[in-house]
C-alpha positions in Angstrom: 0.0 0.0 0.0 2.9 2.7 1.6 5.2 1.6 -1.7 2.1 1.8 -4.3 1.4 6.0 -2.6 4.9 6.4 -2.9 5.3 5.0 -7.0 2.3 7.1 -7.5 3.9 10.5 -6.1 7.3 10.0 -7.8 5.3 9.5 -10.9 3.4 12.7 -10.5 6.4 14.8 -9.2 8.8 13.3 -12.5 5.4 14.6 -14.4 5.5 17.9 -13.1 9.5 17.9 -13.9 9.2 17.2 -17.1 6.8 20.4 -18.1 9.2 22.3 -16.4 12.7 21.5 -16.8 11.4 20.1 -20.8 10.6 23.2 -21.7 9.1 26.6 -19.8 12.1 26.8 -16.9 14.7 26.7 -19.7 13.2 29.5 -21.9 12.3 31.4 -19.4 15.7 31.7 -17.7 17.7 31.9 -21.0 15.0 34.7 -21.8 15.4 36.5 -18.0 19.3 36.0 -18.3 19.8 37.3 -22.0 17.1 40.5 -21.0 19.2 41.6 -17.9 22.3 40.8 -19.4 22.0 43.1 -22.3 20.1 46.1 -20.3 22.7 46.1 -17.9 25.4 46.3 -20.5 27.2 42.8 -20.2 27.9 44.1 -16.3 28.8 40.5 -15.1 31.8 40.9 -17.6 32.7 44.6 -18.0 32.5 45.0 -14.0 33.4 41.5 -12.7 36.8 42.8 -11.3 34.6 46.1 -9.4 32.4 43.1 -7.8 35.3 41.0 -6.8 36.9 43.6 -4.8 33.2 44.8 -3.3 33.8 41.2 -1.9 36.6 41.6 -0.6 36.0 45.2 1.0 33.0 43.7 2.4 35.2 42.0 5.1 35.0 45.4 6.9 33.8 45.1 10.1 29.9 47.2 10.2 26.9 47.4 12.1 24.9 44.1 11.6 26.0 41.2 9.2 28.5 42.6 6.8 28.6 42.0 3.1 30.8 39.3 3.6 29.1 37.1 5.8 26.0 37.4 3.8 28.5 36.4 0.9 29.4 33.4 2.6 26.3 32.2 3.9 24.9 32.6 -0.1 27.5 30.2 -0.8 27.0 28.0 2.4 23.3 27.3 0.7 24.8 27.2 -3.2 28.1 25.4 -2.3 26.5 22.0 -1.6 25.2 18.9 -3.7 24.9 20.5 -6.7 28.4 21.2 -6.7 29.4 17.7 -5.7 26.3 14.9 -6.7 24.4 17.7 -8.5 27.4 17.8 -11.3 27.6 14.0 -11.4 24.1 13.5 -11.6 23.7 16.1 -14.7 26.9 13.9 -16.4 25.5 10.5 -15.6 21.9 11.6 -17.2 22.9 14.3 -19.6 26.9 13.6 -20.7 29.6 15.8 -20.8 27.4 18.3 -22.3 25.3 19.1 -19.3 28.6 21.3 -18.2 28.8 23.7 -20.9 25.0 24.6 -20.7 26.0 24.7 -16.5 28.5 27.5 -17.5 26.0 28.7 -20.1 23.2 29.5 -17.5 25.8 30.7 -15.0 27.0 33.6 -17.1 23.7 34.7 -17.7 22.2 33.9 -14.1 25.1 36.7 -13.0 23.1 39.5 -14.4 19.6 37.5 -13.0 21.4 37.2 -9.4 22.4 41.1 -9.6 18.9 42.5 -10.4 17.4 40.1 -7.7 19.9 41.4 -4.6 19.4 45.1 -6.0 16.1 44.2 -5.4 16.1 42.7 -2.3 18.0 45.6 -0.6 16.2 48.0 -2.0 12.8 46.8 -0.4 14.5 45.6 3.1 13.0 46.5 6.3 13.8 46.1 9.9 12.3 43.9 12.2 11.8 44.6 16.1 15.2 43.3 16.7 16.9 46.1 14.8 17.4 42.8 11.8 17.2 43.6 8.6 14.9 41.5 6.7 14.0 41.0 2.6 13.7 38.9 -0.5 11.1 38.4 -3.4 8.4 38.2 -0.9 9.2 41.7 0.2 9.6 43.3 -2.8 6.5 41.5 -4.3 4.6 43.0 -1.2 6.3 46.2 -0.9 7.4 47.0 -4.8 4.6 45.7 -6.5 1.4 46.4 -3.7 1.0 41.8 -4.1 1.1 40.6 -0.9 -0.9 37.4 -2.5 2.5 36.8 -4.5 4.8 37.2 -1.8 2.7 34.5 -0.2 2.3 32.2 -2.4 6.7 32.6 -3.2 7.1 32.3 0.9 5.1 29.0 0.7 7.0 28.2 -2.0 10.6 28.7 -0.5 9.5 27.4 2.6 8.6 23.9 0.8 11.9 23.7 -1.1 14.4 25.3 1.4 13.2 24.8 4.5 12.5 20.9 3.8 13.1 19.4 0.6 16.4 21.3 -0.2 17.9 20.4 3.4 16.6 16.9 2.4 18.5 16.3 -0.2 21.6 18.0 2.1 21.2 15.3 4.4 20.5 12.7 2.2 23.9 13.2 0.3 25.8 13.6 3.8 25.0 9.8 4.7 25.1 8.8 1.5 29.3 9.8 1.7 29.5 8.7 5.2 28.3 5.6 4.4 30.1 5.1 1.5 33.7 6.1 2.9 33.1 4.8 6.3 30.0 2.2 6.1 28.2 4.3 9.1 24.5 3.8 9.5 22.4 6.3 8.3 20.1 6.8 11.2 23.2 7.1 13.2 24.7 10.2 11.1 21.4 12.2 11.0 21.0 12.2 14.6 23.7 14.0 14.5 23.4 16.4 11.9 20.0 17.2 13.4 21.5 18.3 17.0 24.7 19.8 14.7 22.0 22.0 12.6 19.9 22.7 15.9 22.5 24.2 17.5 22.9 26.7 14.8 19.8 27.6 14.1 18.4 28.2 17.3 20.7 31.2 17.2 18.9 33.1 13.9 20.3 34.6 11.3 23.4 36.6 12.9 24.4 32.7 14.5 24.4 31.2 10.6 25.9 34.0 8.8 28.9 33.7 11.8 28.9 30.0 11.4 29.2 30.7 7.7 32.1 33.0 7.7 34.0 29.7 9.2 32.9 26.8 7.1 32.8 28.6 4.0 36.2 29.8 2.8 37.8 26.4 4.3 35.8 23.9 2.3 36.1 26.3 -0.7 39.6 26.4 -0.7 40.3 22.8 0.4 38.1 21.2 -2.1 39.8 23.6 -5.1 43.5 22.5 -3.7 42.2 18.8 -4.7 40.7 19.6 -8.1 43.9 21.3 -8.7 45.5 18.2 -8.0 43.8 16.4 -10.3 44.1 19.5 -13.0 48.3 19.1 -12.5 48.4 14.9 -12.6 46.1 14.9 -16.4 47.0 18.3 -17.8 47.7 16.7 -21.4 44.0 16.0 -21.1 42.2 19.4 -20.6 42.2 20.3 -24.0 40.5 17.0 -25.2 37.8 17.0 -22.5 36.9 20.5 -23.0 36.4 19.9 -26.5 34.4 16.9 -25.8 32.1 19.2 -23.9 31.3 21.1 -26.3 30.7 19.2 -28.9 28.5 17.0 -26.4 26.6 20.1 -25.8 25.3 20.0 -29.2 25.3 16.8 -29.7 28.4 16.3 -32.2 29.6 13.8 -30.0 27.6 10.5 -29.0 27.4 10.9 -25.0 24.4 10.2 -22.4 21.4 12.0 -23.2 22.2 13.8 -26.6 22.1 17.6 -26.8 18.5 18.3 -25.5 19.4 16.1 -22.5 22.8 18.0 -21.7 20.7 20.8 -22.2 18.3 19.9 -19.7 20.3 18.3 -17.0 22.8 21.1 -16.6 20.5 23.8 -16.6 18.5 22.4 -13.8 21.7 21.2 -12.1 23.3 24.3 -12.6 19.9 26.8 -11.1 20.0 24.1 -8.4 23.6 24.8 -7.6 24.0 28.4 -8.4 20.4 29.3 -7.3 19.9 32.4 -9.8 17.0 33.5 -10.6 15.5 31.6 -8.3 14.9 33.9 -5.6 16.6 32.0 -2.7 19.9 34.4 -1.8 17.9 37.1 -2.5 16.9 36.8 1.1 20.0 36.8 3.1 21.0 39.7 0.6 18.4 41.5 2.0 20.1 41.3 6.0 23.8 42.6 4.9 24.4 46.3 6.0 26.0 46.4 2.5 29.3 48.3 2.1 29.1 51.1 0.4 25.7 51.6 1.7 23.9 51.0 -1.6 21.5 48.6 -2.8 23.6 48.3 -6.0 27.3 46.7 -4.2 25.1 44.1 -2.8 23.9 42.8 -6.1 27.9 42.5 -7.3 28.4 40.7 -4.5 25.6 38.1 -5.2 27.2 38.1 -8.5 30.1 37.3 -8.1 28.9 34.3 -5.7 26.9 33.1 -9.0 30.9 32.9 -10.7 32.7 31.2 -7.7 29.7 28.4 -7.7 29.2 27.2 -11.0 32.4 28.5 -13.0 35.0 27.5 -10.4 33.9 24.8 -7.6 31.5 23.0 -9.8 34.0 23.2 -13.1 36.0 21.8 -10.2 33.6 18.9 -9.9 33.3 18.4 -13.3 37.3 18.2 -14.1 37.4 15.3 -11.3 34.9 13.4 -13.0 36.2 13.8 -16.9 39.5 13.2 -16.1 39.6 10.7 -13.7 38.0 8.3 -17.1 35.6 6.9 -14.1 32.6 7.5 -16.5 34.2 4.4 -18.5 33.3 2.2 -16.1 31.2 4.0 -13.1 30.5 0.4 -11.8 27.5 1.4 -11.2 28.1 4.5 -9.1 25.8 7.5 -9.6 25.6 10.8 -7.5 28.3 11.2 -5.3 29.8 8.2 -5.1 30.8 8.6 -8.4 33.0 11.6 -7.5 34.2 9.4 -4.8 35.3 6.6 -7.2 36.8 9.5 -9.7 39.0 10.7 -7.0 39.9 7.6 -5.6 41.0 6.4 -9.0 43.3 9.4 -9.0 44.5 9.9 -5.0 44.3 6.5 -3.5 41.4 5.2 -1.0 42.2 8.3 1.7 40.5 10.7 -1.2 36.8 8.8 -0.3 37.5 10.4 3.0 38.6 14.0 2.1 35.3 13.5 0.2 33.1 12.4 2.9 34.9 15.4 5.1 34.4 18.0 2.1 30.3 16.6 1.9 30.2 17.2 5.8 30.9 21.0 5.2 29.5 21.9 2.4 26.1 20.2 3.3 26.0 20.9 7.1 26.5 24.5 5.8 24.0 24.4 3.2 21.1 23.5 5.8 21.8 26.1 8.0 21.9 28.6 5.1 18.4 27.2 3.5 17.4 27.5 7.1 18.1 31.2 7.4 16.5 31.8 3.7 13.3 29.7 5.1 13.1 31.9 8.5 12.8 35.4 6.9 9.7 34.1 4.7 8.3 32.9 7.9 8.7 35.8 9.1 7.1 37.6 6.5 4.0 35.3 6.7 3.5 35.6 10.2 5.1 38.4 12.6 5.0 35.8 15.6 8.3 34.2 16.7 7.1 31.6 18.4 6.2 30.0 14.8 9.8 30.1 14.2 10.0 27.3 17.2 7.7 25.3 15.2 9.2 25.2 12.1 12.6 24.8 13.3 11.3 21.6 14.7 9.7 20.9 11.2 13.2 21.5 9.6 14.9 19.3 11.8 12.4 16.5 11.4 12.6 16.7 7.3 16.9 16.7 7.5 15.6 13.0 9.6 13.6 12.1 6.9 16.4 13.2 4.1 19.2 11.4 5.8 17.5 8.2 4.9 15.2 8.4 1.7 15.8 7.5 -1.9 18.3 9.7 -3.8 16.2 10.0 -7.0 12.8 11.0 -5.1 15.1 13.7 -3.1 16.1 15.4 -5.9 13.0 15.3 -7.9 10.7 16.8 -5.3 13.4 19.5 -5.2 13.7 20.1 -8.6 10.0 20.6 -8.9 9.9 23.4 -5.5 13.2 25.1 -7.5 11.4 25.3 -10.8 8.1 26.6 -9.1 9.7 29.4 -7.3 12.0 30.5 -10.3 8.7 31.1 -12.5 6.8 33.1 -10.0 10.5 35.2 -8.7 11.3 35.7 -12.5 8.2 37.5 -13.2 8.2 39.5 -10.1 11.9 40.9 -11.3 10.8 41.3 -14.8 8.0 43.4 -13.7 10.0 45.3 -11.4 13.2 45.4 -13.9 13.0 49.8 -14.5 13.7 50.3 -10.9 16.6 47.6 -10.3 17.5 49.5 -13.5 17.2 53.0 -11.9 19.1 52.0 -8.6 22.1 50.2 -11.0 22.6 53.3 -12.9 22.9 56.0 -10.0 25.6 53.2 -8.7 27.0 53.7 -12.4 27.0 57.4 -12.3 28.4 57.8 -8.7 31.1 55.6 -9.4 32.2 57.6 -12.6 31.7 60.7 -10.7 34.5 59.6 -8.0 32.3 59.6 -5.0 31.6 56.5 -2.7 28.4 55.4 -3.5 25.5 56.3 -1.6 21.7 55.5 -1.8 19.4 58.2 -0.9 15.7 57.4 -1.4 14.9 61.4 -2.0 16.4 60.8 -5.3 14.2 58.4 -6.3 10.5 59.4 -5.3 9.0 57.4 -8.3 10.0 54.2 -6.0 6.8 53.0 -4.2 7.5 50.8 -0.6 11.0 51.9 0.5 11.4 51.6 3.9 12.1 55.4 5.4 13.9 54.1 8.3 16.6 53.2 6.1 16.7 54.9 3.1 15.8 58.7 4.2 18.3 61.3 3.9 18.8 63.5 1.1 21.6 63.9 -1.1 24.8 64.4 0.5 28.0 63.0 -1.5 30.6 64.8 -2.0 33.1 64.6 -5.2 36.8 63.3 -4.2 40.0 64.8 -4.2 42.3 62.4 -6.4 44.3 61.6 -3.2 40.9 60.8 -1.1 39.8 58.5 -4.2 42.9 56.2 -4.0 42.0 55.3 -0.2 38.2 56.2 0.6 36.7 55.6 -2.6 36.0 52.3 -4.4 37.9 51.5 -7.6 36.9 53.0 -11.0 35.1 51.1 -13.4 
């Protein structure tokens, strides 16, 4: 009875999947992406070195979470399967392929990430704890007067962060322990519940400082070994990015053919690099952004799009391919494939650097989807004692991950993703002229010499801006060349 309910919801969820990773999700973010992309001039390329060093300035210490911690905590919640059994997964279904059309939706998701931060700070407000607090659902509410579509987005999120995303978290954390170290499954998400509970008790402040740890130590750890791996088949990277390509489009017979590749690495590659999607959005919202405009906190959030899908999951990808596992996977799919690719290469202690890389990435990505989850809460429902409730709801669904079927995991969150990308999407598209707006005073500022500044005065045309934070009129004041080498942010 239980297994004939459960054949019967995996059918309907893989039927649900197929309208939307077949064909609406893929037009409509290639469509978003190329729209953004060319109204804000190919920013993602002509100002990539501006953003990297906004990410970097952003370690200053301010008021509130800094720039970099909601960096961080962005990756904590893209850094996670995708990058690991998310890129394996689009190989073993879609071939080589899948990784160009990963890169593909990553360049373009850049410019979709930037307007949807912009947004996000633009239409922040503060809580009764002095917290700022944001995301689609705000702006929907506040920007476009819908507090029916913020709703219906918060539900949204809540489903595919708050449970199925950290799901799938869990379920690829045992899945490596078990693998390297043959621990039971109950045993390990026992622990990952108290681990997570620990965390999230403390709100958003307690993850973004547990973030700022994990983060850049898993980044750089897991890199070092892909580098590794780069160094020992070097003669091979010109063949294996050609195959690629022409896998991409089908010259090449590979797993899937082009409109598989196509298909598998652009839902791999939202699920890793979360563009358009809506989800960092909402810890964009919280950073006390520095400079204090709406506009550095969407080059920041671009950036993270880059490091997520360009480097670590390229990263993922370059194991895999060169390793030549995919000749004989022995039946290895998700991230035990990456396990066998790197243990082909390193010898059997790489299954544990794995297991230890999955433990990080992972542990951080539920505490991140956590925090996303908590401000839509939040924005549903002004009553803390909710948040109680649900946390308990989140830890019972990491349980319930740590043990179900791989397959059913991922499915169930590709169909939350692909539902809260459609209805995020449009909210952006209709409120495109002011990220627009906001972008170009940025722009104009920066030519100007000044540090930019965002003063709500400027801008009365903008409906639902919080006064609290963005009242003040006017007040920048043009640099001296000396004063623009140290005070003033770089010229574009």
């Amino acid at each position: 009875m239980f297994e004939s309910i459960l054949n019967s919801v995996e059918a309907a969820i893989n039927a649900i999947n197929g309208i939307l990773w077949g064909s609406v999700l893929i037009y409509v973010l290639v469509a978003a992406g190329v729209l953004f992309t060319l109204r804000l001039g190919f920013i993602q390329l002509r100002m990539f070195g501006h953003g990297a060093k906004l990410v970097i300035k952003g370690r200053e210490k301010t008021n509130g979470i800094s720039s970099f911690q909601v960096f961080c905590t962005s990756m904590a919640a893209r850094v996670g399967t995708g990058n690991m059994a998310g890129v394996a997964v689009a190989i073993t279904v879609g071939g080589a392929g899948a990784i160009f059309w990963m890169w593909l939706i990553a360049l373009l998701g850049m410019a979709t990430a930037f307007i949807e931060s912009t947004l996000a700070q633009v239409y922040k407000v503060k809580d009764s704890d002095g917290q700022y607090r944001g995301g689609p659902a705000y702006y929907m509410e506040r920007g476009l007067g819908k507090r029916w579509m913020g709703t219906l987005f918060s539900v949204l999120l809540i489903i595919a962060f708050g449970f199925s995303f950290n799901a799938a978290q869990a379920n690829t954390m045992t899945d490596a322990l078990n693998n390297a170290f043959g621990f039971d499954k109950t045993l390990v998400g026992v622990i990952i519940v108290v681990a997570a509970a620990y965390i999230i008790t403390g709100g958003l402040k307690k993850v973004a400082k547990a973030s700022e740890l994990i983060v850049p130590v898993m980044a750089v750890a897991y890199l070092a070994i892909a580098m590794v791996v780069l160094v020992m088949n070097l003669e091979q990277v010109p063949a294996a990015i050609e195959y690629i390509v022409k896998s991409a489009f089908g010259w090449e017979e590979a797993a899937g053919g082009a409109m598989g590749a196509m298909m598998a690495g652009i839902a791999r590659g939202l699920f890793s690099n979360e563009a358009g999607m809506g989800s960092a959005a909402n810890i964009a919202a919280s950073a006390s952004p520095n400079p204090n405009h709406p506009a550095s906190q969407g080059f920041v959030q671009m950036i993270g799009v880059f490091v997520d899908t360009i480097v670590i999951c390229s990263a993922s990808a370059a194991i895999i391919l060169l390793s030549g596992v995919l000749d004989n996977p022995g039946g290895q799919k998700g991230i035990g494939l990456l396990q066998l690719a790197l243990t082909n290469e390193l010898g059997g202690w790489a299954a544990y650097f794995v297991a230890f890389a999955i433990i990080l990435f992972c542990f951080s990505s539920i505490i991140a989807n956590y925090s996303y989850a908590e401000s839509n809460v939040m924005f549903l429902t002004k009553s803390k004692r909710i948040l109680y409730v649900f946390r308990g709801l989140v830890l019972a669904m990491v349980m319930a991950g740590s043990v179900a079927s791989l397959q059913l995991v991922w499915n169930f969150a590709d169909v939350s993703m692909g539902l809260m990308a459609l209805v995020n999407i449009a909210a952006i598209v209709m409120l495109s002229k002011v990220a627009f707006a906001v972008i170009k005073d940025y722009e104009k500022q920066i030519k100007a010499g000044v540090t930019p500044t965002f003063h709500a005065a400027e801008f009365p045309e903008i409906n639902g801006l919080d006064d609290g934070i963005w009242r003040g009129k006017p007040s920048a004041v043009v640099l001296t060349k000396e004063q623009n080498k140290t005070e003033a942010l770089p010229e574009v």
